[in-house]
C-alpha positions in Angstrom: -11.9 -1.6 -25.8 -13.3 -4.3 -27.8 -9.3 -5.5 -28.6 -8.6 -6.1 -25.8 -9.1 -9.7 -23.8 -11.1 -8.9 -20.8 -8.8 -11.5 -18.5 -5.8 -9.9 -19.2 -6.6 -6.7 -18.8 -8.4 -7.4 -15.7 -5.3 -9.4 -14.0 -3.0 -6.2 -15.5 -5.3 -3.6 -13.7 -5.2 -6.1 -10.5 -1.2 -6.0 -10.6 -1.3 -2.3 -11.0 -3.4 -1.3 -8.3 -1.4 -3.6 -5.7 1.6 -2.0 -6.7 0.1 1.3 -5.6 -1.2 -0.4 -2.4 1.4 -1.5 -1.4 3.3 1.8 -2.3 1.3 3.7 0.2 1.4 0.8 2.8 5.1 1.8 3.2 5.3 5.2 2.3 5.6 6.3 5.8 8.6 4.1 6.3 10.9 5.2 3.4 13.5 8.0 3.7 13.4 11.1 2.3 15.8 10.6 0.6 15.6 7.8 -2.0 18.0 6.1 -4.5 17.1 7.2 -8.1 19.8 6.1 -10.2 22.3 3.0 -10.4 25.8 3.3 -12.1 27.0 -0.3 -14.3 28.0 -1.6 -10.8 25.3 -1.7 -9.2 26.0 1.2 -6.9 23.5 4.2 -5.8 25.1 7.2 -7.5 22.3 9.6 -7.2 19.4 10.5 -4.9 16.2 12.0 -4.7 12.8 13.5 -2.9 10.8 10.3 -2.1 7.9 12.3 -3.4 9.3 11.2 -6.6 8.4 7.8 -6.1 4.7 8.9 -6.6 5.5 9.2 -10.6 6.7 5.4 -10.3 3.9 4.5 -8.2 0.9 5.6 -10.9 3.1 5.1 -13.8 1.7 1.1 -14.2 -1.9 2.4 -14.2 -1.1 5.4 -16.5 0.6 2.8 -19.2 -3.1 0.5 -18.8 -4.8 3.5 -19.4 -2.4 4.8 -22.8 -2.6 0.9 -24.6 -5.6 0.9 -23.7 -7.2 3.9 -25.7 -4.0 3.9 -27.6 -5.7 2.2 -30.7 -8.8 4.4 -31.0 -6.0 7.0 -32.3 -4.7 4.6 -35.0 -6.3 4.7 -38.4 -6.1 1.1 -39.0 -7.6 0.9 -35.7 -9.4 -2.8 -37.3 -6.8 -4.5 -37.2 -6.5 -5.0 -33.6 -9.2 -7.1 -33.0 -7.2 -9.8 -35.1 -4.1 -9.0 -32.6 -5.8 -8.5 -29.5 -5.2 -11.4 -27.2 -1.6 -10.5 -28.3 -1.4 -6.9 -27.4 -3.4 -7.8 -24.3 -0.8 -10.6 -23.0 2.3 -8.1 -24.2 0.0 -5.2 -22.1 -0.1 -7.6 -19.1 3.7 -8.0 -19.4 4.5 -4.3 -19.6 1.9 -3.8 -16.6 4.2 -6.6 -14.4 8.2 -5.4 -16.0 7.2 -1.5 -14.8 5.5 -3.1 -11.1 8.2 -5.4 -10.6 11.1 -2.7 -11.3 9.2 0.0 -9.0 8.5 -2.8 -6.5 12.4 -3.7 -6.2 13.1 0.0 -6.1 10.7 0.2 -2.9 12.7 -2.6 -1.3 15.8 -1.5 -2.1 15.0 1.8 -0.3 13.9 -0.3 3.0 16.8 -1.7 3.2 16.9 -5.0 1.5 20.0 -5.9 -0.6 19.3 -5.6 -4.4 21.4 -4.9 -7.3 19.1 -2.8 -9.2 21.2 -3.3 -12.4 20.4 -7.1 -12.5 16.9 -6.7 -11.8 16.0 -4.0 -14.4 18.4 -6.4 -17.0 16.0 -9.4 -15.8 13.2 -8.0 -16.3 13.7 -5.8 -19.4 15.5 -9.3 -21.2 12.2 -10.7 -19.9 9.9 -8.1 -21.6 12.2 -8.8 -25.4 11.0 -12.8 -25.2 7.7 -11.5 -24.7 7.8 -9.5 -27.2 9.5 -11.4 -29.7 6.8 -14.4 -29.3 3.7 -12.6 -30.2 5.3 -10.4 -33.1 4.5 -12.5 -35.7 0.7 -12.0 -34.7 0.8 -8.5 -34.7 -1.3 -7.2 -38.2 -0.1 -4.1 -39.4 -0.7 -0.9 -37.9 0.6 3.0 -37.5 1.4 2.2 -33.7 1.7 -1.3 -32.9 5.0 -3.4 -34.1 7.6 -2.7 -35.8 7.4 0.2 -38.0 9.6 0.9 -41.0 8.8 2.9 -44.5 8.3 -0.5 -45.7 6.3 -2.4 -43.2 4.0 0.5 -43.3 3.3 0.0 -47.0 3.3 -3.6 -47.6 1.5 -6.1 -45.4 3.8 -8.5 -47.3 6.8 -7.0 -45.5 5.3 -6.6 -42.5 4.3 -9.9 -42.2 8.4 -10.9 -42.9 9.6 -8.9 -41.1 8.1 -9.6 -38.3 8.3 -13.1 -38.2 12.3 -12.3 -38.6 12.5 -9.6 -36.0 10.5 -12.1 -33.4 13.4 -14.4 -33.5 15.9 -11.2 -33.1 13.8 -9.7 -30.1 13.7 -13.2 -28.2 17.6 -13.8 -28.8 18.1 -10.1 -27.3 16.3 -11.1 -24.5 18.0 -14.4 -24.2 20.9 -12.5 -24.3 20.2 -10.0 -21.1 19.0 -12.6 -19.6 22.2 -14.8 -19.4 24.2 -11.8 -19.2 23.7 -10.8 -15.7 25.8 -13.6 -14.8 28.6 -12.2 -16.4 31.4 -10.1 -15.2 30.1 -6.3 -14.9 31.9 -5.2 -17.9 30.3 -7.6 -19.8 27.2 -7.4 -18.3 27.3 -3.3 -19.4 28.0 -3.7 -23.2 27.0 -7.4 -24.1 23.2 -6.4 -24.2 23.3 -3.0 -25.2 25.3 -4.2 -28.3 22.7 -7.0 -28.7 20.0 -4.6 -29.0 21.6 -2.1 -31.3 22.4 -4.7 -33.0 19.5 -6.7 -33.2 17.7 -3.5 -34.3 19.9 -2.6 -37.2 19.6 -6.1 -38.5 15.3 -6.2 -38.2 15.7 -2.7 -40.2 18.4 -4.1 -43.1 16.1 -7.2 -43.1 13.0 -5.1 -43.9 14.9 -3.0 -46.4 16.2 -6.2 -48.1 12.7 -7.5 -48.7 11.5 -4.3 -50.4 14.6 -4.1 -52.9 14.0 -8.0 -53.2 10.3 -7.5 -54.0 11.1 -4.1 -55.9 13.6 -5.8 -58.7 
């Protein structure tokens, strides 16, 4: 644990653990049957046992747990002390996307109106900016970043490619973000083609550093 920033993790585990409080503060009051799953509309199109809202409810601690021993696994497990204020923030982040979603979910089933859709969009775009700001702080490892046959082999490339795929991850988020006040078609496809998109182009960008550095 000696990665990680003691602050962030701290304010991560606080987040966490209110979200399960507040879980069972209202457990009594929700239904037994609760939405599970929202069509491009926004529209409930599937329901389940509220006892599966207990998976939700512990999954925030379970992810602080996973990052947190998560680099003990990875051979290269040195490098993250030169990261770690970054992996802690983008742990922190994580920790708040998966309460906040869970959270709206909860009020949702009580009642309030939500469009699901827009949240998880918000929040997800959200988590890409995040990301896409501390990438180019990330050292390389086996299970932190962005991986690719080359980034794995050349610190050089990994370095590059990074600092390229930062700027593609915060113009994805950008992206979701500014979508959700577009008409629902285009709200549906705009940033699911940003990602795949986005994605393709961080891999051809890493290949195209390799051949450039290879001739």
């Amino acid at each position: 644990m000696k990665h990680l920033h003691k602050p962030y993790l701290i304010l991560a585990w606080i987040i966490a653990i209110m979200t399960l409080g507040i879980f069972l503060y209202v457990y009594g009051n929700l239904p037994e049957r609760v939405p599970i799953h929202w069509n491009i509309k926004g529209e409930i199109d599937n329901y389940g046992s509220k006892n599966m809202l207990w998976l939700l409810g512990i999954l925030p601690l379970a992810m602080i747990l996973l990052l947190t021993f998560l680099p003990n696994w990875d051979p290269r497990r040195e490098k993250y002390a030169s990261h770690g204020k970054a992996y802690s923030i983008l742990m922190l982040y994580v920790t708040l996307i998966m309460s906040g979603a869970f959270l709206g979910i909860l009020a949702l089933t009580l009642g309030y109106r939500l469009d699901m859709t827009v949240v998880l969009q918000l929040l997800i775009g959200i988590l890409f900016t995040a990301i896409g700001n501390y990438l180019p702080q990330v050292r390389q490892t086996f299970f932190f970043g962005i991986r690719t046959p080359w980034t794995l082999t050349s610190e050089d490339n990994w370095r590059k490619t990074h600092r390229f795929g930062s700027k593609v991850f915060v113009a994805i988020g950008l992206i979701m973000i500014a979508s959700v006040f577009l008409p629902i078609a285009q709200r549906a496809v705009l940033p699911f083609a940003a990602i795949i998109i986005g994605l393709v182009l961080t891999y051809w960008y890493s290949y195209r550093e390799y051949k450039k550095n290879k001739s």
